[in-house]
C-alpha positions as CSV (number, residue, x, y, z in Angstrom):
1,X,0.0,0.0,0.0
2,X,1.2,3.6,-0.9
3,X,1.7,5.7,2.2
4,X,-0.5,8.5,2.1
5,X,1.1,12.3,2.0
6,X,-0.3,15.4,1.8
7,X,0.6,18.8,1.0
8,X,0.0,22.2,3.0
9,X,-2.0,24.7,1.3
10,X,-3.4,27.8,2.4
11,X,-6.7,25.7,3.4
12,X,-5.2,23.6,6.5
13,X,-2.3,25.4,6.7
14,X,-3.9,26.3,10.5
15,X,-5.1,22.8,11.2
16,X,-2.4,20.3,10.5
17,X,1.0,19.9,12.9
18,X,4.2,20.8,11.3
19,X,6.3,17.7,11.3
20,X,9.5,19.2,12.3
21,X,8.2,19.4,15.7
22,X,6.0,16.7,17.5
23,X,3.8,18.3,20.3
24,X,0.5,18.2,21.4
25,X,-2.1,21.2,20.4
26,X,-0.4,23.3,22.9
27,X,0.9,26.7,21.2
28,X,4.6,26.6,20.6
29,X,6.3,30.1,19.0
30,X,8.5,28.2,16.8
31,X,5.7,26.0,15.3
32,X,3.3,29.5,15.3
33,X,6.2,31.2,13.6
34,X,6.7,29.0,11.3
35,X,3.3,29.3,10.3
36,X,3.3,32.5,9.7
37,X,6.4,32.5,7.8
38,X,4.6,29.5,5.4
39,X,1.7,31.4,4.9
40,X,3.4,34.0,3.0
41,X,5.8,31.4,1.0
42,X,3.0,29.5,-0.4
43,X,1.9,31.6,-2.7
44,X,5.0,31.6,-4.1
45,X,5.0,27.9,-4.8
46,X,6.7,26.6,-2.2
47,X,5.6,23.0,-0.9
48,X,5.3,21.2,2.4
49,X,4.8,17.9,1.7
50,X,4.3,15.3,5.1
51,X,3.2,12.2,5.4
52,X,-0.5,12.0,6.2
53,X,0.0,11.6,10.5
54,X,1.8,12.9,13.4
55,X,5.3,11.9,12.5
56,X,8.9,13.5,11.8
57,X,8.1,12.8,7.8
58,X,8.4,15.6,5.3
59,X,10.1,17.2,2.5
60,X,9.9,21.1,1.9
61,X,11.1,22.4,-0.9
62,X,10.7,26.4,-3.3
63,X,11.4,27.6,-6.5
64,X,15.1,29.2,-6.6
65,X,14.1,32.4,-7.5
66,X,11.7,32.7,-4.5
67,X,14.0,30.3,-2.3
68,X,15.3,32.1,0.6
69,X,19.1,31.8,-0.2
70,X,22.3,33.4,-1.6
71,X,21.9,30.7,-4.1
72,X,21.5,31.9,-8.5
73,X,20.3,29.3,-11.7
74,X,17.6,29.6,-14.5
75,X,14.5,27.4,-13.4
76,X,15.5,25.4,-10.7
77,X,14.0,23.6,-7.6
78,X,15.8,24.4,-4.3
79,X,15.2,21.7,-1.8
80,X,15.4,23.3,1.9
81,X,14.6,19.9,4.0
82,X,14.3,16.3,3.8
83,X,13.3,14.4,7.1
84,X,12.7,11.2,8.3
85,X,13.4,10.1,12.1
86,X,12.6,7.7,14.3
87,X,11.0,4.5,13.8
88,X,9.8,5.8,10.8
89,X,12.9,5.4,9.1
90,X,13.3,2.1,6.5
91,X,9.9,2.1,5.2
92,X,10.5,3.6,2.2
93,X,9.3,7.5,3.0
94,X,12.6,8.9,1.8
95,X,12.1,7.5,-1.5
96,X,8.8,8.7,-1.7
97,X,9.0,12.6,-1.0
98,X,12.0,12.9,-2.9
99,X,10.3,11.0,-6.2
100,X,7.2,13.3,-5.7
101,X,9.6,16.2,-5.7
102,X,11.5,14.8,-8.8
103,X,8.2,14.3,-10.3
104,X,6.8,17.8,-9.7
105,X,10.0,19.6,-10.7
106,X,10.0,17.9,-14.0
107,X,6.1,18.2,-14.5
108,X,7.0,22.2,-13.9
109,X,9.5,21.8,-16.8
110,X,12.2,23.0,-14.2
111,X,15.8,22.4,-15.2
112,X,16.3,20.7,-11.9
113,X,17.0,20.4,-7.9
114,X,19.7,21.8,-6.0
115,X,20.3,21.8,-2.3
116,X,23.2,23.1,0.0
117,X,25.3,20.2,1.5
118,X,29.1,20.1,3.0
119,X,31.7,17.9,2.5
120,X,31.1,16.6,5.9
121,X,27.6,16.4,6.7
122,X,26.3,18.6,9.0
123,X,23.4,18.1,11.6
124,X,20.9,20.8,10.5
125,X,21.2,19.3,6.8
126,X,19.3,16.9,4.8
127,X,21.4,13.8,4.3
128,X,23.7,14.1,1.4
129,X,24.6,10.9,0.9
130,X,20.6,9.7,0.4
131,X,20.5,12.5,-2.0
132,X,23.8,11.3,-4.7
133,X,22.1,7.9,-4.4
134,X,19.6,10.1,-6.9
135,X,22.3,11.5,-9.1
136,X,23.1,14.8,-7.3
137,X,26.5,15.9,-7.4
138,X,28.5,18.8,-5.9
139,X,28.1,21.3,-8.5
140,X,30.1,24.4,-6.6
141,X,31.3,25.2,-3.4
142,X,32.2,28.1,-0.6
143,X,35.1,27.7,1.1
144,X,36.9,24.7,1.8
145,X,33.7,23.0,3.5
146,X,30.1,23.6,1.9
147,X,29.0,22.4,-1.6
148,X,26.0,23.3,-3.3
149,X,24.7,19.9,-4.7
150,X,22.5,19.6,-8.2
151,X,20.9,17.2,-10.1
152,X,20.3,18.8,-13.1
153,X,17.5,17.5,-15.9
154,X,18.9,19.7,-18.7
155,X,22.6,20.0,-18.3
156,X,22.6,23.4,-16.7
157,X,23.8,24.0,-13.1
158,X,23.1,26.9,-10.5
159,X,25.7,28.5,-8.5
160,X,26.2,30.2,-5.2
161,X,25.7,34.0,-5.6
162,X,29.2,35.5,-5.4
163,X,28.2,37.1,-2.0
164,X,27.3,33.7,-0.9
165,X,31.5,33.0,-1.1
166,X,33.2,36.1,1.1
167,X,32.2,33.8,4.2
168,X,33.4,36.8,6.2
169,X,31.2,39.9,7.3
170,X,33.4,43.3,9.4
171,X,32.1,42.6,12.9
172,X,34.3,40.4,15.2
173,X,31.6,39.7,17.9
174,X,29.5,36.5,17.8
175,X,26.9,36.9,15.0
176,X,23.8,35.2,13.6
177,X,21.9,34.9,11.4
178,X,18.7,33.7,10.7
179,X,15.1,33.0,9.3
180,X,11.8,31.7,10.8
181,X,12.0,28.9,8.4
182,X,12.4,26.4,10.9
183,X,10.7,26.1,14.2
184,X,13.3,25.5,16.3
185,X,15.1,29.0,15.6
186,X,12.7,31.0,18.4
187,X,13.8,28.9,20.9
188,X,17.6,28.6,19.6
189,X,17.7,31.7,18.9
190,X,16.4,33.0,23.0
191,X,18.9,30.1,23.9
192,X,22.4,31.5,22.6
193,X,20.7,35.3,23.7
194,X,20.4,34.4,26.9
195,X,23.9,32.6,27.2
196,X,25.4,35.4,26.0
197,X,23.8,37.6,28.6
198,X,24.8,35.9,31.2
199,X,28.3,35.6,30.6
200,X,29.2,38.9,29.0
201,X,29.7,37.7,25.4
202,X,28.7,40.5,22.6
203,X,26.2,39.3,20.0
204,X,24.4,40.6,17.0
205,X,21.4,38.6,16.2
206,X,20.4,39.6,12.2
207,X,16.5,38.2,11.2
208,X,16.6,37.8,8.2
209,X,12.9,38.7,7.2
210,X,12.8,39.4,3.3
211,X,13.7,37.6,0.4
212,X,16.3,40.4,-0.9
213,X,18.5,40.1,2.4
214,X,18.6,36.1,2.2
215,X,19.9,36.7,-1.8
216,X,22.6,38.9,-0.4
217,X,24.1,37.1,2.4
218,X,27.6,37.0,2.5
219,X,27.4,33.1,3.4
220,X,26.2,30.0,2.4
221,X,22.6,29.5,4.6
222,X,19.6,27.5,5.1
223,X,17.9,29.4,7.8
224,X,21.0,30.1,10.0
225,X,24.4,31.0,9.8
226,X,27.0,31.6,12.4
227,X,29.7,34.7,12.5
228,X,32.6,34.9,15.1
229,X,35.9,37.0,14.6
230,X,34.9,38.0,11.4
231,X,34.9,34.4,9.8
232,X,31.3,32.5,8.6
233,X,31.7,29.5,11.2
234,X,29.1,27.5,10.4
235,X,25.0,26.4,9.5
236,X,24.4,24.7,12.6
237,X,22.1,25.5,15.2
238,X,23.7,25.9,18.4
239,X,23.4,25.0,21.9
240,X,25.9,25.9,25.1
241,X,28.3,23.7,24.0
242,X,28.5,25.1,20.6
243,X,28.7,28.7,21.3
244,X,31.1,27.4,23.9
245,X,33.5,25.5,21.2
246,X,33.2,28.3,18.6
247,X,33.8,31.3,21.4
248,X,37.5,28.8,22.3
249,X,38.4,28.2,19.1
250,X,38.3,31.4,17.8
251,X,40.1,33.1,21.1
């Protein structure tokens, strides 16, 4: 039997539970921010697409041109989040949501799918390796670390914006930035404020609330991106231990 999935739309946009985070009907700011932020991007062709019950199964995915990152190409599909945890993991869901986005991208005509990935896989991004089991390949990179991974239908490629690769901004103190893309960022983001705080660390947090300043980013970024002495650090969401590693190594 098929699983059964479903897409977000404007309709039960307000009714259904965003996968990324599992709680009951209780309100939660990351999950009513999230919302929000959806509610806009819609419209402009993004698609949530979760499987059809209260699980951690979904792929979320935009147009390029509306996609909110430093990330340029003619007619391409940029893939922010594929997701499977838990038990629900070896049934087959994976497979699914990434044929159904395959299989819109070409019904669209698009030229193909690109995503951002790093030589090493990092814990806030979609698994890399699942995705060049598909035929994406690393198709540019920033720095020594990210790639930008494609799998192109009609031989072009994208590419970072040139801004994406200056990984470096003036200001020494910690900074980051971010989007209300994902749900967890509220909470992440009143985490590393509050740490801060407490211990006397300057830090610049930077929303980044319109399509224009994602574009111009001086990094590569999915919804976050991390700053210290000047130098892009990393994509990661971070906890105390992370701010903590980041604040050492760069003393």
């Amino acid at each position: 039997m098929e699983p059964d999935f479903i897409n977000l739309t404007e309709e039960n946009l307000a009714q259904e539970h965003l996968c990324c985070i599992i709680r009951s009907k209780k309100p939660h700011p990351g999950v009513e921010a999230k919302r929000q932020w959806l509610a806009a991007r819609l419209k402009e062709g993004h698609v949530f697409r979760k499987l059809d019950a209260k699980a951690v199964v979904f792929i979320e995915y935009a147009p390029l041109e509306t996609a909110w990152v430093p990330i340029v190409g003619d007619n391409y599909i940029y893939l922010y989040c594929l997701w499977v945890d838990g038990g629900c993991k070896g049934k087959g869901y994976g497979r699914s949501l990434m044929e159904s986005c395959l299989a819109d991208a070409k019904r669209q005509g698009r030229s193909g799918i690109c995503m951002l990935g790093a030589k090493k896989q990092k814990a806030w991004l979609s698994d890399q390796a699942f995705a060049k089991k598909f035929g994406f390949e690393a198709v540019d990179t920033a720095g020594d670390e990210y790639e930008l991974l494609a799998l192109s239908f009609d031989g072009t490629v994208p590419q970072f914006a040139p801004n994406a690769k200056k990984l470096a901004i003036e200001s020494p103190e910690l900074t980051i930035c971010y989007s209300m893309q994902c749900p967890f960022i509220p909470q992440r983001v009143e985490a590393v404020r509050r740490y801060c705080e407490e211990r006397g660390v300057p830090l610049s947090l930077i929303p980044v609330d319109t399509l224009q300043k994602a574009k111009e980013l001086p990094c590569v970024f999915n919804n976050w991106a991390v700053f210290y002495g000047g130098r892009f650090v990393t994509v990661n969401q971070l906890d105390a231990s992370g701010i903590e590693r980041i604040l050492k190594k760069g003393s």
